[in-house]
N, CA and C atoms as an extended XYZ file, in Angstrom:
507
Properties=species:S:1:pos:R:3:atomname:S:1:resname:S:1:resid:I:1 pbc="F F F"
N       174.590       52.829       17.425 N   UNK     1
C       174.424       53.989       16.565 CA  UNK     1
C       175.751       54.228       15.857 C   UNK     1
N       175.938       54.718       14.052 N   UNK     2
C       177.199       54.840       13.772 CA  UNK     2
C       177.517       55.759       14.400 C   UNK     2
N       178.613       56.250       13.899 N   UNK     3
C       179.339       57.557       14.205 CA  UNK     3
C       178.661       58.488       13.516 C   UNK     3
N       178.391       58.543       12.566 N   UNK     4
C       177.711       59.468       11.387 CA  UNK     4
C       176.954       60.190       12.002 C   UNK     4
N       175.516       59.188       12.527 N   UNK     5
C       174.219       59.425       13.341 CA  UNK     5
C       174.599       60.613       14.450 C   UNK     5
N       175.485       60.055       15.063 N   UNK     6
C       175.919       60.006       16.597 CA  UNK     6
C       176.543       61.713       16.614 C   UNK     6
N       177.467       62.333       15.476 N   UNK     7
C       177.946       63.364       15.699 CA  UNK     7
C       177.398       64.485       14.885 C   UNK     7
N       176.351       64.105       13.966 N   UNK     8
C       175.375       64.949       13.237 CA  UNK     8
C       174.691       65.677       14.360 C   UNK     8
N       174.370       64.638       15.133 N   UNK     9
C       173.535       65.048       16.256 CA  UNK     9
C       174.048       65.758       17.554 C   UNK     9
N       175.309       65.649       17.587 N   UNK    10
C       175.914       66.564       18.576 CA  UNK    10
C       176.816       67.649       18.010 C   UNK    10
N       177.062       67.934       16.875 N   UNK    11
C       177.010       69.347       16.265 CA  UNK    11
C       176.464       70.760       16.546 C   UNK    11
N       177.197       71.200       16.878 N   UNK    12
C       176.589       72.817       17.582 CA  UNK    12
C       176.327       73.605       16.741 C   UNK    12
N       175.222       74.502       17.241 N   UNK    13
C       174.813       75.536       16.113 CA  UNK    13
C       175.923       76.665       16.414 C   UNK    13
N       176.603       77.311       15.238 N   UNK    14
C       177.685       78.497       14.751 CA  UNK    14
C       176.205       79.706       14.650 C   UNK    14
N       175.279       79.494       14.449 N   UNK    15
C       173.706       80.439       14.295 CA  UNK    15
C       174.292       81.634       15.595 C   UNK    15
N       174.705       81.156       16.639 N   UNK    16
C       174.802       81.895       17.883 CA  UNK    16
C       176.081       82.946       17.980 C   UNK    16
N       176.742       83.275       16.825 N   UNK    17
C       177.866       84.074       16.646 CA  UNK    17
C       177.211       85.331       16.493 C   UNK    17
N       176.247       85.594       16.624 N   UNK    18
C       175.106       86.886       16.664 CA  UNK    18
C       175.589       87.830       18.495 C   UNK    18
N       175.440       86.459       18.895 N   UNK    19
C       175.338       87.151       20.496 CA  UNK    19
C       177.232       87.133       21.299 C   UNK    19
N       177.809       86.518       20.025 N   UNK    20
C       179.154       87.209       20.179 CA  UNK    20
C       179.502       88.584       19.449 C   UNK    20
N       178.749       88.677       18.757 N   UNK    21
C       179.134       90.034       17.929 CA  UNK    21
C       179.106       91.393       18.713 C   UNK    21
N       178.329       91.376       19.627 N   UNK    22
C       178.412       92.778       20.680 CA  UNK    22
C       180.262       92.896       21.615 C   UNK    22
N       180.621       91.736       21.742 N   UNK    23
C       182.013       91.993       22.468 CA  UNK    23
C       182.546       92.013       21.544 C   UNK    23
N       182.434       91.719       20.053 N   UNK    24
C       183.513       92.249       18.578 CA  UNK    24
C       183.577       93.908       18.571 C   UNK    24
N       182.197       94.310       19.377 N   UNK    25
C       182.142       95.873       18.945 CA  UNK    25
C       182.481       96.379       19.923 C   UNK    25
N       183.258       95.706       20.965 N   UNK    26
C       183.344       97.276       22.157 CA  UNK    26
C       184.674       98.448       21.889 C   UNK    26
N       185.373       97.241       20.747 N   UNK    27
C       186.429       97.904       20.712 CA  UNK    27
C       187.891       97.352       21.769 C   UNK    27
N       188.913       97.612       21.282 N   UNK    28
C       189.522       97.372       22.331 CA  UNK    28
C       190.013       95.289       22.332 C   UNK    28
N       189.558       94.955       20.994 N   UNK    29
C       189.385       93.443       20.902 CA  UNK    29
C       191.322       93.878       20.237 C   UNK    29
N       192.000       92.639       20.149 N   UNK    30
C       193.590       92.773       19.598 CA  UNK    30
C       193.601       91.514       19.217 C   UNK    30
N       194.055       91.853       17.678 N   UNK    31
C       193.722       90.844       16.751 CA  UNK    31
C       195.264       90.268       16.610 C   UNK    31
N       195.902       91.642       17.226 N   UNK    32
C       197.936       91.147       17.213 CA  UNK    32
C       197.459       90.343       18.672 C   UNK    32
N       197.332       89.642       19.527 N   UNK    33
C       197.396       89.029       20.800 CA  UNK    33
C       196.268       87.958       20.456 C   UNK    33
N       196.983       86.647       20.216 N   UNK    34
C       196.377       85.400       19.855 CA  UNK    34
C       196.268       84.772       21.147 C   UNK    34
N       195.350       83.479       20.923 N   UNK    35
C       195.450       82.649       22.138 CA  UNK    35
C       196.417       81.908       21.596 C   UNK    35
N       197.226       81.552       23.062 N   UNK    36
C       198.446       80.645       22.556 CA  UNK    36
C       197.821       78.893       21.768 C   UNK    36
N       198.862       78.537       21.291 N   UNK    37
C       198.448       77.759       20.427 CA  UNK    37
C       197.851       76.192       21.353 C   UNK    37
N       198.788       76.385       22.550 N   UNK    38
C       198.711       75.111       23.630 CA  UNK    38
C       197.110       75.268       23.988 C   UNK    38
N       196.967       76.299       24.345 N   UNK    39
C       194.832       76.592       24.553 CA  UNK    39
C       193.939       76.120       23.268 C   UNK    39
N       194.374       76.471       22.174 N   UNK    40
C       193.732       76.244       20.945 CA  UNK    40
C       193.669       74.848       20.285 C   UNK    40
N       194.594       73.994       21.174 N   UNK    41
C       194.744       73.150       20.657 CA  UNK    41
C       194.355       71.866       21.947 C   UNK    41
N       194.168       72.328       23.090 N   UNK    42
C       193.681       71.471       23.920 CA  UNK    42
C       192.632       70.801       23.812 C   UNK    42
N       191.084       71.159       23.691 N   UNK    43
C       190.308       70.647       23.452 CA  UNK    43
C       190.428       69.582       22.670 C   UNK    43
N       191.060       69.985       21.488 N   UNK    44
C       190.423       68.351       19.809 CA  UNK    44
C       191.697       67.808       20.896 C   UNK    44
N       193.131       67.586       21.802 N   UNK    45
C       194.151       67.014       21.972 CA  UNK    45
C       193.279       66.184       23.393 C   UNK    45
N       192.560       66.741       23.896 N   UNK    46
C       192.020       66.032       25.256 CA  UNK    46
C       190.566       64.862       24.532 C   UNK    46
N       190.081       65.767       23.774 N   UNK    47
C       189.094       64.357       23.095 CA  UNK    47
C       189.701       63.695       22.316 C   UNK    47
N       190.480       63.991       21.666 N   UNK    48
C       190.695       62.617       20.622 CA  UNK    48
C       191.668       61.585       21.376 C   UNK    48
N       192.036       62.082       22.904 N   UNK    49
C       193.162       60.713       23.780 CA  UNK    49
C       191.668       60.309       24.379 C   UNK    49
N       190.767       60.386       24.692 N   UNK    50
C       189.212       59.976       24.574 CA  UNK    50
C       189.210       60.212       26.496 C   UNK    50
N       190.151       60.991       26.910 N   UNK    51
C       189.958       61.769       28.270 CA  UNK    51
C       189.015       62.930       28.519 C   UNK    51
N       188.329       61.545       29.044 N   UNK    52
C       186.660       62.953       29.774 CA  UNK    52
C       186.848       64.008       30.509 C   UNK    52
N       187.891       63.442       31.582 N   UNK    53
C       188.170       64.590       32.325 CA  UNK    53
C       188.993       65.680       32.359 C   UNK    53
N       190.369       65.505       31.172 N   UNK    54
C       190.755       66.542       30.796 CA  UNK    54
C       190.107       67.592       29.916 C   UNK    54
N       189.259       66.941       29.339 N   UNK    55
C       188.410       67.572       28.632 CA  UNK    55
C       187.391       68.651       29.062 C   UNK    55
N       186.302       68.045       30.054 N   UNK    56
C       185.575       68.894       30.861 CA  UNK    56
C       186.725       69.535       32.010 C   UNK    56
N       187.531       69.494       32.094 N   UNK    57
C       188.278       70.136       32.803 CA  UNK    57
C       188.920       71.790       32.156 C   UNK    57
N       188.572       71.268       30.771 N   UNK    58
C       188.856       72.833       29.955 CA  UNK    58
C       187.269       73.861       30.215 C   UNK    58
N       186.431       73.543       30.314 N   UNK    59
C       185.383       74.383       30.443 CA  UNK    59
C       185.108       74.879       32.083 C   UNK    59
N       184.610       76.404       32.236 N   UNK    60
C       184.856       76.849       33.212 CA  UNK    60
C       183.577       76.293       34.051 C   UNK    60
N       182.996       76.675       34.946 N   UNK    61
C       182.118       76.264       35.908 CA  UNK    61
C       180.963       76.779       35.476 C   UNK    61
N       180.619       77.646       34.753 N   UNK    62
C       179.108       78.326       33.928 CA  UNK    62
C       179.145       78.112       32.373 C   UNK    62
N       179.903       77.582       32.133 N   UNK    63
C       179.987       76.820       30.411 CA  UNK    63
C       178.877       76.145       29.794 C   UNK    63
N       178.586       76.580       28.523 N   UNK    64
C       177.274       76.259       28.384 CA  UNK    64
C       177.805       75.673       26.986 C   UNK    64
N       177.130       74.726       26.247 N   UNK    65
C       177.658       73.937       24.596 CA  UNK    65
C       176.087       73.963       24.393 C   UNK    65
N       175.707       74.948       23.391 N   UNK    66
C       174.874       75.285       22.130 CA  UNK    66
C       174.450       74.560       21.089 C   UNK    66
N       173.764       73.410       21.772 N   UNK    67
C       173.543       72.533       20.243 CA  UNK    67
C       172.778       72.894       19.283 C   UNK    67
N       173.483       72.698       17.864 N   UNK    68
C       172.649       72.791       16.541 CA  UNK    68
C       171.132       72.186       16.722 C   UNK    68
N       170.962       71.095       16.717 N   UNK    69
C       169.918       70.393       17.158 CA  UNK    69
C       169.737       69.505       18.984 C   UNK    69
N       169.083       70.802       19.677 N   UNK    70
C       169.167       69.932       21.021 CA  UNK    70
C       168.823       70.937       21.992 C   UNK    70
N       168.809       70.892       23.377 N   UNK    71
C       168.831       71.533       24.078 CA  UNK    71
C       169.986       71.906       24.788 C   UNK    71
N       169.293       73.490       25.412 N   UNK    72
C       171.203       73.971       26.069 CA  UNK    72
C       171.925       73.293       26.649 C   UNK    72
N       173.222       72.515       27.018 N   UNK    73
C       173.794       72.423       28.021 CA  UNK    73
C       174.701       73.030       28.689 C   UNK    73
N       173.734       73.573       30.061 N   UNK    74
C       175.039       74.091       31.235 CA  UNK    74
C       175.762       73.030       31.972 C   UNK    74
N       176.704       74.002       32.648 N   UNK    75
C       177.422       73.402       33.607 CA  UNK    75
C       178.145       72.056       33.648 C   UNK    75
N       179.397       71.903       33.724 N   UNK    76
C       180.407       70.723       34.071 CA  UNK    76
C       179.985       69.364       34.072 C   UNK    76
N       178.826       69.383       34.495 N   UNK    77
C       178.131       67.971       35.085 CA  UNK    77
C       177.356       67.257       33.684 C   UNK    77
N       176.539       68.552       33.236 N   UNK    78
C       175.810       68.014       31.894 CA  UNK    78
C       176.797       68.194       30.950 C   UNK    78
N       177.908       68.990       30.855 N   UNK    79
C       178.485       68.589       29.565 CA  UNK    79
C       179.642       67.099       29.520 C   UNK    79
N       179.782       66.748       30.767 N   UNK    80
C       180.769       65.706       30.963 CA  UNK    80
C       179.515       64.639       30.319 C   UNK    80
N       178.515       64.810       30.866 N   UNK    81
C       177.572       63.773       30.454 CA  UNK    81
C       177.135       63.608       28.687 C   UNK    81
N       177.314       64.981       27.903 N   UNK    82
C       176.905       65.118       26.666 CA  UNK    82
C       178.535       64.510       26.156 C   UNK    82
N       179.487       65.099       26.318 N   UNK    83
C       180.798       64.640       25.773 CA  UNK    83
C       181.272       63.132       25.981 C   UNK    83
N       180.727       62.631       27.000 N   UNK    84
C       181.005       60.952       27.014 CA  UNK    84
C       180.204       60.562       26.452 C   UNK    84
N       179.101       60.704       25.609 N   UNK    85
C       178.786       60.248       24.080 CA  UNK    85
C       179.050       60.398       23.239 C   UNK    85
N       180.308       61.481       22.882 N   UNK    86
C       180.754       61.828       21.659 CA  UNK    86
C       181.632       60.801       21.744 C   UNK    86
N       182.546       61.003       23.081 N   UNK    87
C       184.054       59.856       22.739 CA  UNK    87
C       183.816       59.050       22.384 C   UNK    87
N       184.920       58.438       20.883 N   UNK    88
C       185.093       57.556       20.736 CA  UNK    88
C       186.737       57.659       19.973 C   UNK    88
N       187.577       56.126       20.296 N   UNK    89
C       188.572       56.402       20.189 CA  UNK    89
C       188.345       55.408       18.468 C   UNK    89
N       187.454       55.551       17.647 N   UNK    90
C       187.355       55.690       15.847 CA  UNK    90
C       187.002       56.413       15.432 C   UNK    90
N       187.212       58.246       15.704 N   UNK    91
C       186.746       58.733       15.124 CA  UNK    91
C       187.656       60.009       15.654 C   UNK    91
N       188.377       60.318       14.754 N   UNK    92
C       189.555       61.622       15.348 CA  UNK    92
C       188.694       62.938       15.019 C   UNK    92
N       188.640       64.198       15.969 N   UNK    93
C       188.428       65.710       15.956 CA  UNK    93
C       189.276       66.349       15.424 C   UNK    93
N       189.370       67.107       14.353 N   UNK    94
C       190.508       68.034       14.047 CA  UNK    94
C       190.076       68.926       14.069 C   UNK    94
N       190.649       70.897       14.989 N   UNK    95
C       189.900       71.762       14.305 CA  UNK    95
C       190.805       72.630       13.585 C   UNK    95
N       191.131       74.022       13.177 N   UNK    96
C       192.194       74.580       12.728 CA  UNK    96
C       191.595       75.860       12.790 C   UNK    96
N       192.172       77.234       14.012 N   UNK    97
C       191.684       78.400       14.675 CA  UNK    97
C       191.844       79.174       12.754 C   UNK    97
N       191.006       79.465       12.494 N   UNK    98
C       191.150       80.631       11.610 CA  UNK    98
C       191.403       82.009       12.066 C   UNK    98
N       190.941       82.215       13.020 N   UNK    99
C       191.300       83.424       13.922 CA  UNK    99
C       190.903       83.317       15.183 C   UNK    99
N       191.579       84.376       16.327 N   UNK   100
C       190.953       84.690       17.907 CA  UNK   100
C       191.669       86.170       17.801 C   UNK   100
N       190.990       86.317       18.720 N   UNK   101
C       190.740       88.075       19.345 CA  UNK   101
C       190.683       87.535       20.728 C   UNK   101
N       191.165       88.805       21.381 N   UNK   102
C       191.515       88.814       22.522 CA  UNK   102
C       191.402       90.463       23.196 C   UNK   102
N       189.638       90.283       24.238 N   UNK   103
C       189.510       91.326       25.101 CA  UNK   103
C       189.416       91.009       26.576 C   UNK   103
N       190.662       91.565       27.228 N   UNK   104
C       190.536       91.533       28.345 CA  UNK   104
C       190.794       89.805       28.669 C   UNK   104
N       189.414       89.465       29.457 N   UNK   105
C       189.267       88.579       30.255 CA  UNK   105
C       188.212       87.321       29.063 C   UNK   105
N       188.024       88.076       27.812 N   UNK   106
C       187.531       87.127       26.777 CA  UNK   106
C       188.442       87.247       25.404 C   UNK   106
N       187.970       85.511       25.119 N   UNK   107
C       188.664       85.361       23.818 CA  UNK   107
C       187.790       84.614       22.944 C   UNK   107
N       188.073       84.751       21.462 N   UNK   108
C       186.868       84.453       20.682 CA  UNK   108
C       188.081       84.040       19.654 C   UNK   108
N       187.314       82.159       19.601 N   UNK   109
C       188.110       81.447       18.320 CA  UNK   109
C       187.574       80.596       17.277 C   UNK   109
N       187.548       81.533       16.279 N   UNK   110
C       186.452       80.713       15.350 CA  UNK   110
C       187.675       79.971       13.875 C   UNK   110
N       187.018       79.005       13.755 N   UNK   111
C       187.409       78.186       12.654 CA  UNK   111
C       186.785       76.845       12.049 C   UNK   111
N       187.624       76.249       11.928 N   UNK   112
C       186.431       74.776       11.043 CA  UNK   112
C       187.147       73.879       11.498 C   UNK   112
N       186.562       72.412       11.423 N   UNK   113
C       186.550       71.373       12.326 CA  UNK   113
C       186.474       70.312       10.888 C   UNK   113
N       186.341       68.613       11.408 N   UNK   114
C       186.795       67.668       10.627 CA  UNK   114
C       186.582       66.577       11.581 C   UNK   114
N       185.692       65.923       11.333 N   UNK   115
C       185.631       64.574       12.261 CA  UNK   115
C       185.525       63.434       11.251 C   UNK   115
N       187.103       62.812       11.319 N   UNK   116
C       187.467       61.895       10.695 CA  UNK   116
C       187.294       60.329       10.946 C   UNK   116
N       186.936       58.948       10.439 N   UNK   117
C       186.796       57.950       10.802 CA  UNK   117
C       188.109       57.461       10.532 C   UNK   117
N       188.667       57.052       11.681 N   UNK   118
C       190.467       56.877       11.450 CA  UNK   118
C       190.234       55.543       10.871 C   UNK   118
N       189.217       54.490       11.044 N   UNK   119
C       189.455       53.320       10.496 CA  UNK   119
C       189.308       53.237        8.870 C   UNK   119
N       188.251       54.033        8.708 N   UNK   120
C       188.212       54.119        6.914 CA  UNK   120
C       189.295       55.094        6.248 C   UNK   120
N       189.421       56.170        6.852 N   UNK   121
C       190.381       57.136        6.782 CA  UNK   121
C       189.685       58.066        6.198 C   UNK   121
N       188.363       58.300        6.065 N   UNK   122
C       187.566       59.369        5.860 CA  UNK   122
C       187.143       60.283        6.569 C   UNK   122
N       186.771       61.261        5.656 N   UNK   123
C       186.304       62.463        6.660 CA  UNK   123
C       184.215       62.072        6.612 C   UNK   123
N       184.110       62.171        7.687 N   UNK   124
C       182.490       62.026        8.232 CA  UNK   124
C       181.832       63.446        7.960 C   UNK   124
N       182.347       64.576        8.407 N   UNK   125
C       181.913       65.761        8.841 CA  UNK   125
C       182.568       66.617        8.826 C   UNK   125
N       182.089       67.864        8.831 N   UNK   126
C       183.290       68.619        8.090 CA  UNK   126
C       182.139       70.235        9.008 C   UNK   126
N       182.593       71.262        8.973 N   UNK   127
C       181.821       72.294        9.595 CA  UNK   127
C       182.558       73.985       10.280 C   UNK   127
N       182.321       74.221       10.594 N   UNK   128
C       182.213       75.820       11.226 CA  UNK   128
C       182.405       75.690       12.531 C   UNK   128
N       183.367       76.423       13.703 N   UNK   129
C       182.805       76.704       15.191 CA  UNK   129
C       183.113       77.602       15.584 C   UNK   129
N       183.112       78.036       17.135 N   UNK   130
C       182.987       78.860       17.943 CA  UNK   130
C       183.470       78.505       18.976 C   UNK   130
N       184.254       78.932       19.426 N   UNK   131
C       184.787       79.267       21.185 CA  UNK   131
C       184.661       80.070       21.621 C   UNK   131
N       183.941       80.260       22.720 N   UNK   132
C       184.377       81.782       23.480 CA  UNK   132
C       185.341       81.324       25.037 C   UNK   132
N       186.563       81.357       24.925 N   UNK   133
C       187.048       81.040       26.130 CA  UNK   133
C       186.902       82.494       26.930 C   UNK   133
N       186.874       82.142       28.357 N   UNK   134
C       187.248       83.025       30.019 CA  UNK   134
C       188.190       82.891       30.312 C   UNK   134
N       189.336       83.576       30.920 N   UNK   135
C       190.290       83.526       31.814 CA  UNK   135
C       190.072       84.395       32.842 C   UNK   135
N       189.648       84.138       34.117 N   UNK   136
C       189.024       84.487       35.619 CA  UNK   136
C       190.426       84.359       36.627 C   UNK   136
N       190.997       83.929       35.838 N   UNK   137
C       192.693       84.293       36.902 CA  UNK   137
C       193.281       83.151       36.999 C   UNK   137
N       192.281       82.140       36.300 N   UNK   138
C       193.082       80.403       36.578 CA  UNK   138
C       193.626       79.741       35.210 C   UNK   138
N       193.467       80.477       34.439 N   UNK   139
C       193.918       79.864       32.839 CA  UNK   139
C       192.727       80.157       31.769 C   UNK   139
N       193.492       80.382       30.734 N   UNK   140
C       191.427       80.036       29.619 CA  UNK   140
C       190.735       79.020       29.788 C   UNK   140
N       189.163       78.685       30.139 N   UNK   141
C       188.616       77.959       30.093 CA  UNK   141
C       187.389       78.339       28.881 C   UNK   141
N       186.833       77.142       28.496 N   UNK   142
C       185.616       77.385       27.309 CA  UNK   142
C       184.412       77.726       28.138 C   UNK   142
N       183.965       78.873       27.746 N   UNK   143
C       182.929       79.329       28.685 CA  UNK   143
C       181.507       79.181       27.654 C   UNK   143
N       181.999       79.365       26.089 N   UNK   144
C       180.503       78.736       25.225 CA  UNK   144
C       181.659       78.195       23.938 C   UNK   144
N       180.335       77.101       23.549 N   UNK   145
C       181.077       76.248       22.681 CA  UNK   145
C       179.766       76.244       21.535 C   UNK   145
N       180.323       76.553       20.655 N   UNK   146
C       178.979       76.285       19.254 CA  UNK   146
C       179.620       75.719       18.520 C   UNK   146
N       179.041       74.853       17.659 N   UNK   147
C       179.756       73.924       16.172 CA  UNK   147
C       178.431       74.371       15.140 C   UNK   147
N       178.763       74.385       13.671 N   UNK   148
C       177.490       74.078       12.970 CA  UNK   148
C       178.129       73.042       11.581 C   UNK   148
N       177.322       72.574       11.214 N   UNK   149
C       178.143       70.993       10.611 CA  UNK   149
C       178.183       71.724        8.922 C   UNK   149
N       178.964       71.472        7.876 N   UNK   150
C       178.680       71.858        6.657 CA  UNK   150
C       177.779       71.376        5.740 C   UNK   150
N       177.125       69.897        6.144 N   UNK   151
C       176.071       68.707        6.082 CA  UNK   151
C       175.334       68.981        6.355 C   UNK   151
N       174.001       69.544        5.001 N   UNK   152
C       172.922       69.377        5.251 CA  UNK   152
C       172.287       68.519        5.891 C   UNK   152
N       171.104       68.893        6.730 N   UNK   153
C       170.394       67.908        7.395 CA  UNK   153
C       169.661       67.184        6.584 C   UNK   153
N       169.242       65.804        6.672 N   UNK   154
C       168.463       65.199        5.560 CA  UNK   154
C       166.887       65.517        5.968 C   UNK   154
N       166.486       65.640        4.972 N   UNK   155
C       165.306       66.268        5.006 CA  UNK   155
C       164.291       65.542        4.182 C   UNK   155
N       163.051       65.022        4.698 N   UNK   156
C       162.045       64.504        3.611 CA  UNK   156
C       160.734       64.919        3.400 C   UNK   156
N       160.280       64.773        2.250 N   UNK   157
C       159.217       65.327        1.938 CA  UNK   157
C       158.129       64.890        1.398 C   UNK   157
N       156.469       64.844        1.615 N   UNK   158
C       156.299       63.878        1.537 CA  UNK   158
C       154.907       64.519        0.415 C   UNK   158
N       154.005       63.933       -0.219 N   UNK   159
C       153.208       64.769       -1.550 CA  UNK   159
C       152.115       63.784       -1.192 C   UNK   159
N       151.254       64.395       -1.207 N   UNK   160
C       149.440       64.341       -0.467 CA  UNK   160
C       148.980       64.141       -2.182 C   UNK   160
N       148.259       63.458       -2.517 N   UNK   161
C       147.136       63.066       -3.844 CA  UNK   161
C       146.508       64.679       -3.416 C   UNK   161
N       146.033       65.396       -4.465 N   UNK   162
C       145.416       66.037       -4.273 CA  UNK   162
C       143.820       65.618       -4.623 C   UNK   162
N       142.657       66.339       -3.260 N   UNK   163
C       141.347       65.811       -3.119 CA  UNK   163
C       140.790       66.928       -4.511 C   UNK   163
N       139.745       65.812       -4.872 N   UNK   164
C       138.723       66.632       -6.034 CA  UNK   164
C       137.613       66.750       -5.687 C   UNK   164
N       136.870       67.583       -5.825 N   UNK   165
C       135.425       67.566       -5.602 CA  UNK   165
C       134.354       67.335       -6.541 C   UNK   165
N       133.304       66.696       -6.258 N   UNK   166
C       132.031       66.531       -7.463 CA  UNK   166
C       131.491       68.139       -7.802 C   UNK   166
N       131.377       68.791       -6.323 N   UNK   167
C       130.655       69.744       -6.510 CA  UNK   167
C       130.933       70.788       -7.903 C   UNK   167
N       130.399       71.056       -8.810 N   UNK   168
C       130.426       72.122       -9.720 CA  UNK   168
C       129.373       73.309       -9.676 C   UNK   168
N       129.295       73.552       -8.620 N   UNK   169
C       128.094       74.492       -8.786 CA  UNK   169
C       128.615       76.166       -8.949 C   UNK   169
């Protein structure tokens, strides 16, 4: 399968920034108190060295990744299993935090992403995401992960002859 195929399809739906919007409103979110940049930048730095386990090692133990097209995945086990189909070491992740907020014991980091084919030197994909990291007393971990791609889905359509009838009555 190319790469193309391969990460269209594991693209997360950004649709789910609905059911982050209630912890935008409690108030009390601090837009001066960023996540440090070493958190923000772990994830695309642990996949693109094509390390599974540092990787699932950033998501907490109830972490769930929201696919655009797919079903939910919870927990450590299924996402180690969904993310060792993404790796590949031809195809670099870039993302760049446009912003995070920071309440309490949650943090919310949304920005846009770039999945580049290092061998052509093109960009494949291009898109929108979502983090919601936890910190439970052991460090931030990604507790939901959404992507949504800027690439329309291809779509086809298909045109039926239209039926005539004799009847004139």
């Amino acid at each position: 399968m190319n790469s193309v195929t391969r990460y269209s399809g594991s693209v997360l739906a950004l649709g789910a920034v609905l059911s982050v919007t209630p912890i935008l409103m409690l108030g009390g979110c601090s837009s001066s108190e960023a996540l440090p940049k070493s958190v923000v930048q772990a994830f695309e730095q642990a996949f693109n060295a094509d390390d599974l386990d540092a990787t699932v090692a950033l998501f907490d133990d109830d972490a769930q990744i929201l696919p655009e097209r797919g079903q939910l995945i919870s927990g450590r086990d299924n996402i180690a299993t969904f993310l060792k189909d993404q790796m590949t070491p031809v195809v670099s992740f870039n993302t760049e935090a446009d912003m995070t907020l920071i309440r309490n014991d949650i943090a919310i980091e949304q920005g846009h992403y770039r999945v580049r084919d290092v061998r052509r030197g093109s960009d494949i994909e291009e898109g929108k995401y979502m983090h919601v990291w936890r910190n439970r007393g052991h460090g931030w971990k990604l507790y939901r992960v959404m992507y949504n791609t800027d690439i329309a889905a291809p779509t086809s359509v298909s045109v039926a002859q239209a039926e005539t009838s004799d009847d004139t009555a």
